[in-house]
C-alpha positions in Angstrom: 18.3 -9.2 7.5 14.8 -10.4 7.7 12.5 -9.9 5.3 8.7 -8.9 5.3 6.2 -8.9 2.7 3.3 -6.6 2.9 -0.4 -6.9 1.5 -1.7 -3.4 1.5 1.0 -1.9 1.6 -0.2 1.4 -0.1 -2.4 1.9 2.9 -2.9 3.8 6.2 -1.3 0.9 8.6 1.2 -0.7 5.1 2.8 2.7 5.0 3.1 3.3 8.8 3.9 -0.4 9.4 6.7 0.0 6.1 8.3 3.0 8.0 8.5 1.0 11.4 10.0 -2.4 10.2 12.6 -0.2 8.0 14.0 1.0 11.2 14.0 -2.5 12.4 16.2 -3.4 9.6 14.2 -5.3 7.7 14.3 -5.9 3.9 10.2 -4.7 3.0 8.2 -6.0 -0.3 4.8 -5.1 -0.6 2.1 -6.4 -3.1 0.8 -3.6 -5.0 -2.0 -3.9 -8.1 -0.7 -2.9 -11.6 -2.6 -0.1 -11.3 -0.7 2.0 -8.6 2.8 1.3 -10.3 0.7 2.9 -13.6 -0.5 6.1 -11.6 2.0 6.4 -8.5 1.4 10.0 -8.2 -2.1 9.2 -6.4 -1.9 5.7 -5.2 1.5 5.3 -4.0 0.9 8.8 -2.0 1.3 7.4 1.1 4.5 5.7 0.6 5.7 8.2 -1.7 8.8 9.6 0.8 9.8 5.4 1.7 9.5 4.4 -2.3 13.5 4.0 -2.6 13.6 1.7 0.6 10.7 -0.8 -0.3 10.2 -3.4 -3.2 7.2 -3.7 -4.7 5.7 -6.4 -6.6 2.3 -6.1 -8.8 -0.2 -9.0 -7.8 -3.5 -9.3 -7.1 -5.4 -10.8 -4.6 -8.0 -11.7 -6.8 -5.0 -14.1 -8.7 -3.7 -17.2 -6.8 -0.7 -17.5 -9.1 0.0 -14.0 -8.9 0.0 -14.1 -5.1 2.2 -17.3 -5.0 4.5 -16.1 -7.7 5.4 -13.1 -5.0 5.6 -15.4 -2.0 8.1 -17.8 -4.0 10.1 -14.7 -5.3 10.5 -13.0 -2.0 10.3 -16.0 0.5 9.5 -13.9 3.3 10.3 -14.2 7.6 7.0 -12.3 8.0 4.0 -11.4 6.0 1.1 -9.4 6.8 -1.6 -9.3 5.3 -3.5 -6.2 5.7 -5.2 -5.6 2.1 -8.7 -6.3 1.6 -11.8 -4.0 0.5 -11.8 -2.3 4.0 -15.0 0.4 3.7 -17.8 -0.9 5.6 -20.4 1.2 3.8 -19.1 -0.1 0.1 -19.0 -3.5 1.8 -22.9 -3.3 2.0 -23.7 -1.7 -2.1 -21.1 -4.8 -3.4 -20.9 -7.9 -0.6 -19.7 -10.0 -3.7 -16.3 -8.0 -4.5 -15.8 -7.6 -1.0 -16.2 -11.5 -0.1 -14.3 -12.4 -3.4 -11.1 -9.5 -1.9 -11.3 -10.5 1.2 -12.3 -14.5 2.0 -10.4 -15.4 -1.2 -7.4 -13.2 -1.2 -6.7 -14.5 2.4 -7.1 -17.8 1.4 -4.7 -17.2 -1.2 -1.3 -15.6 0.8 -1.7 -18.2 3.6 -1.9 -20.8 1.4 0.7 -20.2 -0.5 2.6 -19.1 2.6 1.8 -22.6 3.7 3.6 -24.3 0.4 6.3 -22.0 -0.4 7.6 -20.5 3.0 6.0 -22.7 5.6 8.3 -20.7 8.5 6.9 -17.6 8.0 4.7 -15.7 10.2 1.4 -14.8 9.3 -0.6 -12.0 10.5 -4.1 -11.2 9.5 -6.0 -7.9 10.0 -9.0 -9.2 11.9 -11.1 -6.1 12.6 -13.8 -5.2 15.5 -16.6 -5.5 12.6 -16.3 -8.9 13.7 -18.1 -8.5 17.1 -21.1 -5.8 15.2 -24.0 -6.4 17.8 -22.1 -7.6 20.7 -23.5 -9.5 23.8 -20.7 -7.5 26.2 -19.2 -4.4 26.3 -16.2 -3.9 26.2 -14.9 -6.8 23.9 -12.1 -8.9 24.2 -10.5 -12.1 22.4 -13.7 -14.2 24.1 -16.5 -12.4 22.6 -18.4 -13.9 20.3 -18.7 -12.2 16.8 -21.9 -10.7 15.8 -20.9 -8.7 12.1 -23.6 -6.3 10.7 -21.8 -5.7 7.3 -20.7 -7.8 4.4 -17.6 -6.3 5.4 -17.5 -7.7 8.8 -18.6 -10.8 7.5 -15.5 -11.4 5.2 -13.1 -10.8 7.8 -14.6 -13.3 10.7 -14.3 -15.8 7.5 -10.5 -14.6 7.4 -10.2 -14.5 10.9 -11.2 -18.5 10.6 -8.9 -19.4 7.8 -6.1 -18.0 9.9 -7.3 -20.4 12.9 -7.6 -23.1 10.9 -4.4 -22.9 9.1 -2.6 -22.4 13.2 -3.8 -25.5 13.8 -4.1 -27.8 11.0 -0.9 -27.0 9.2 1.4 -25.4 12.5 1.4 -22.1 10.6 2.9 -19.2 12.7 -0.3 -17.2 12.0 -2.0 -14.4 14.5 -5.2 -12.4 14.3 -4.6 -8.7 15.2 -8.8 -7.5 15.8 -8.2 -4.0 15.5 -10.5 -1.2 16.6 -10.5 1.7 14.6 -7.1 2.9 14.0 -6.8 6.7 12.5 -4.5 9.0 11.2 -3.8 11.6 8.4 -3.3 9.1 6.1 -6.6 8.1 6.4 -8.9 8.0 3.4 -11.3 10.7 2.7 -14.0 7.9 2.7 -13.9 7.1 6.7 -16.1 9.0 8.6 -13.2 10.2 10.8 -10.9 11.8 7.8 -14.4 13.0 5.9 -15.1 14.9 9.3 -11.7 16.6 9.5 -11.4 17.3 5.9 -14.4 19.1 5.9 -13.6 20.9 8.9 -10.5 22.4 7.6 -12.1 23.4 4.4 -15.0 25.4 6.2 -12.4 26.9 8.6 -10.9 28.4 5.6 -14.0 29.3 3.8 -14.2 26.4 0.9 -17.2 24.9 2.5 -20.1 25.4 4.3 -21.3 22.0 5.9 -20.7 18.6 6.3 -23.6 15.8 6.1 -23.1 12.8 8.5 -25.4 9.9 9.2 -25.7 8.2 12.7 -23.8 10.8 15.4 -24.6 8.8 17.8 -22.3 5.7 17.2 -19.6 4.7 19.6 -16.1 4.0 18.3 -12.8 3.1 19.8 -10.8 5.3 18.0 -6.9 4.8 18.2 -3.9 5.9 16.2 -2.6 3.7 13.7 0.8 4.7 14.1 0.4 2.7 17.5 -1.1 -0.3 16.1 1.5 -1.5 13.6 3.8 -1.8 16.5 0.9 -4.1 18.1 0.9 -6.4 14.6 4.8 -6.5 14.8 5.1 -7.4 18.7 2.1 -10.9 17.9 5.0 -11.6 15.0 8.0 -11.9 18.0 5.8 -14.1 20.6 7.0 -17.6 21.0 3.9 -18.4 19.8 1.5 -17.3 17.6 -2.4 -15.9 19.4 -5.1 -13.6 18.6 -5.3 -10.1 20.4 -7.5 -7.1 20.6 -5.5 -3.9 20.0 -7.8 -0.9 20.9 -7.8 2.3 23.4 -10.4 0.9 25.7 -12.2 4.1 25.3 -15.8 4.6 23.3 -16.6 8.0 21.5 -19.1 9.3 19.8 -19.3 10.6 16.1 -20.7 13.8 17.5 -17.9 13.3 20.1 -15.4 13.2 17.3 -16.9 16.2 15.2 -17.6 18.7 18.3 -14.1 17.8 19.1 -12.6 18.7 15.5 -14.8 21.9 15.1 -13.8 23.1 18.3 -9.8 22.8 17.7 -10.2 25.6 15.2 -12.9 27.7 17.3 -16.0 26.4 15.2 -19.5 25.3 16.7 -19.8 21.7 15.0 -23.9 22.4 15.1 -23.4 25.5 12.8 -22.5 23.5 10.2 -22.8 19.9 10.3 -26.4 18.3 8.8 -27.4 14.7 9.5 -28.4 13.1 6.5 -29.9 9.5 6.8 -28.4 8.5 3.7 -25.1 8.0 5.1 -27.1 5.6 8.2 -26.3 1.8 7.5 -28.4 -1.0 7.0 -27.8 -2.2 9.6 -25.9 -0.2 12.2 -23.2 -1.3 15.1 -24.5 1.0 18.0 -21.2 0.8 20.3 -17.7 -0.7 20.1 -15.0 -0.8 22.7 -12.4 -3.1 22.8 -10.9 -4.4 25.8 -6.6 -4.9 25.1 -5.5 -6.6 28.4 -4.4 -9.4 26.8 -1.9 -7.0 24.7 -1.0 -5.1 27.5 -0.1 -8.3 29.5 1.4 -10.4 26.9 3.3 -7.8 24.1 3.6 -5.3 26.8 1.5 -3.0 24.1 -0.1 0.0 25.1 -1.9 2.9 23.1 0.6 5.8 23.1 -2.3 8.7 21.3 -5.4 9.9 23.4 -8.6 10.6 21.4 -8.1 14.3 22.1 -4.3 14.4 20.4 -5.4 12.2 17.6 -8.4 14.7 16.6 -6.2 17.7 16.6 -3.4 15.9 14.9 -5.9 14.9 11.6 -7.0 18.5 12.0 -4.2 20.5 11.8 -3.1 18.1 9.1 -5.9 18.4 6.5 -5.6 22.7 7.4 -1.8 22.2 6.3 -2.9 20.1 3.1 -6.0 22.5 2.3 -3.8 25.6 2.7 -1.4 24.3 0.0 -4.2 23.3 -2.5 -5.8 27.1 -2.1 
């Protein structure tokens, strides 16, 4: 039985990547902070219905011996390392947390990969905040990066030590960039899940508008269900790349909100207010990625259109919203 160990674990893409290798077969251990095992009932919600099938371990990425004393206890086939301090907006308020999460925690599992389990593959959640104000439209594996955000910052940093560790030590270690991946399981702080949270609580009278900042920003939005099949199928390859994973399809915020309000006969304009609070510092107009390289080489295609994944984090958060009335 093989074994993979998780970073992240308690997130969107660790709990739909948990459920996907358990019915693989595998043995899964995730790293979890001391804190979740200490209040389970909120932050082990997503893995809450998988909890008797996974090991977890406390650690932290902030703690090298920590980190190593998991690796050396589980001696994994396959780790993937998907924690990090992931909001773009909090990457900008506190850049030092987020490059201390991020550049250091990374450099912490694949180094201790690299002493204690030198066989096992490595993934890294790269991210299309690498390529921020890109030179070509759509991007693929060749673009250069461009980040706009502390956030995107950190992870072209990881995106390097991953690189680097390929070739100076022969590590079996890939770089999934990932366009923005969604689901219900999505926290309330993204854009996406803030939009169809507040949607269900205005269709059922709890609220009466929602405040956004830029509408006019382009996303590839994709399901995330989809993409941990993507980070699984670089892990197989008999040798280790990088690959874009995205829809190769751009939308809009507005796109995204007109969309949600419309699923449960609302006119978005009735009730959603721009507020240039929530506009960043510095703002990524458009991102689309280009996954031809995925679709040739892992045979990976995205499986939910825009339209379905709207309607699906819609009728979700109306479900949840009705049960909290």
């Amino acid at each position: 039985m093989k074994k993979a160990l998780i970073t992240g674990i308690t997130g969107q893409d660790g709990a739909y990547l948990s459920e996907f290798l358990l019915g693989k077969g595998y043995e899964v251990h995730g790293v979890v902070r001391r804190v979740a095992l200490e209040d389970s009932e909120h932050r082990l919600w997503r893995i809450r219905h998988i909890l008797d099938k996974v090991i977890l371990h406390p650690a932290s990425l902030e703690s090298y011996a920590s980190i190593f004393n998991v690796v050396e206890k589980v001696m994994p086939d396959e780790c993937y390392h998907l924690a990090a301090q992931s909001y773009v907006d909090y990457s900008f308020g506190d850049e030092f947390s987020t490059f201390n999460t991020n550049i250091n925690g990374t450099m912490y599992v694949i180094s201790a990969i690299k002493e204690k389990v030198p066989n096992c593959k490595f993934y890294f959640a790269a991210s299309s905040e690498m390529f921020g104000l890109a030179a070509q439209s759509p991007q693929n594996e060749k673009t250069q990066f461009h980040p706009r955000s502390p956030y995107g910052i950190s992870k072209v940093a990881g995106f390097h030590i991953t690189q680097n560790y390929r070739e100076a030590y022969n590590i079996f270690a890939c770089n999934g960039i990932l366009f923005n991946h969604e689901s219900p399981r999505r926290g309330f702080e993204f854009v996406t899940r803030k939009i169809t949270n507040a949607v269900a609580r205005i269709k059922l009278g709890l609220s009466r508008e929602l405040k956004l900042g830029n509408l006019e920003a382009k996303r590839d939005w994709g399901f995330s269900g989809d993409y941990v099949e993507a980070m699984w199928l670089m892990l197989q390859q008999a040798k280790p790349e990088d690959y874009v994973i995205a829809t190769g399809e751009a939308h809009s915020v507005k796109d995204f909100a007109k969309l949600a309000f419309s699923f449960v006969g609302l006119n978005w304009e009735d009730y959603v207010v721009v507020d240039e609070t929530f506009y960043r510092p510095a703002e990524v107009t458009c991102l689309q990625g280009d996954y031809s390289k995925a679709k040739k080489e892992l045979g990976w295609r995205p499986r939910v259109k825009f339209k379905d994944l709207v309607e699906m984090m819609v009728s979700a958060d109306l479900e949840r919203v009705k049960k909290m009335k």
